[in-house]
N, C-alpha and C positions, 0 to 999 in steps of 0.2 A: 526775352521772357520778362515778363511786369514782376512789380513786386509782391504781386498777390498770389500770381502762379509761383514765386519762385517759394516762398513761405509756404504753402500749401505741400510743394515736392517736400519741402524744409519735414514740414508735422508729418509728412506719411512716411518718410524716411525714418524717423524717432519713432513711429508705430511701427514700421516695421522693425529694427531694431530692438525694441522690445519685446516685441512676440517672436523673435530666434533667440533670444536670451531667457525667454520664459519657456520656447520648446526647451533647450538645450538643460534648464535645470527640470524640468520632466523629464527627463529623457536617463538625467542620472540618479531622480530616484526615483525610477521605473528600476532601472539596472540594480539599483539596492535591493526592493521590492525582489524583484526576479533570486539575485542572490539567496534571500532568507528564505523563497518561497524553496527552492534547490534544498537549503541545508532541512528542510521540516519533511521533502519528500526523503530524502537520504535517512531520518530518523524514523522516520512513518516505512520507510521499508527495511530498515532492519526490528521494526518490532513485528511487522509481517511475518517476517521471517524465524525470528526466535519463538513466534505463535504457531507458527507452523511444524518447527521443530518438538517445539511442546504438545503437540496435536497427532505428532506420528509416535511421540513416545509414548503416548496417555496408550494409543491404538494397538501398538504393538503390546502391552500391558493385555487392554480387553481380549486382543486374541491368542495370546499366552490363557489365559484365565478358562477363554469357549472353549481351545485346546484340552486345556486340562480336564472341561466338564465332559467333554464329547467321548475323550479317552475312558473314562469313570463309565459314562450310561455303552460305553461300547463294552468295558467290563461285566459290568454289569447283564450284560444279552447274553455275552458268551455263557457267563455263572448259570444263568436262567436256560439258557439253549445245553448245558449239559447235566442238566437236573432234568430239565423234562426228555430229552435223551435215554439217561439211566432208568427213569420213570416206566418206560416204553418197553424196557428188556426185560 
């Protein structure tokens, strides 16, 4: 091999060498990256969560509430339904 081929393998070997040294440091803060992105879904899904718990309690509330109107205008009919009832006799 000449001295111009062997210099030439010489620089492509050092370029390569450097682009597996610059994957490898991509590669671990990619693996960082990935980690925080993990710990922000882990938080992003227990606030989901505690939303969602807050969202079946608010619910149960509103239907505790229609419960209690439905009960009232159901009162309410019977009172009416035994007035006009008595009306009738």
């Amino acid at each position: 091999m000449d001295v111009d081929t062997a210099a030439a393998v010489e620089r492509l070997s050092d370029r390569t060498d450097a682009l597996e040294s610059s994957f490898r440091g991509g590669l671990g803060e990619l693996r960082g990256e990935l980690g925080e992105l993990r710990g922000e879904l882990g938080e992003l899904r227990g606030e989901v969560r505690e939303g969602l718990a807050e969202n079946r309690r608010h619910a149960q509330i509103l239907f505790e509430s229609l419960r209690d109107d439905i009960r009232i205008l159901a009162d309410g009919f019977a009172h009416i339904s035994a007035k006009i009832d008595s009306l009738r006799r």
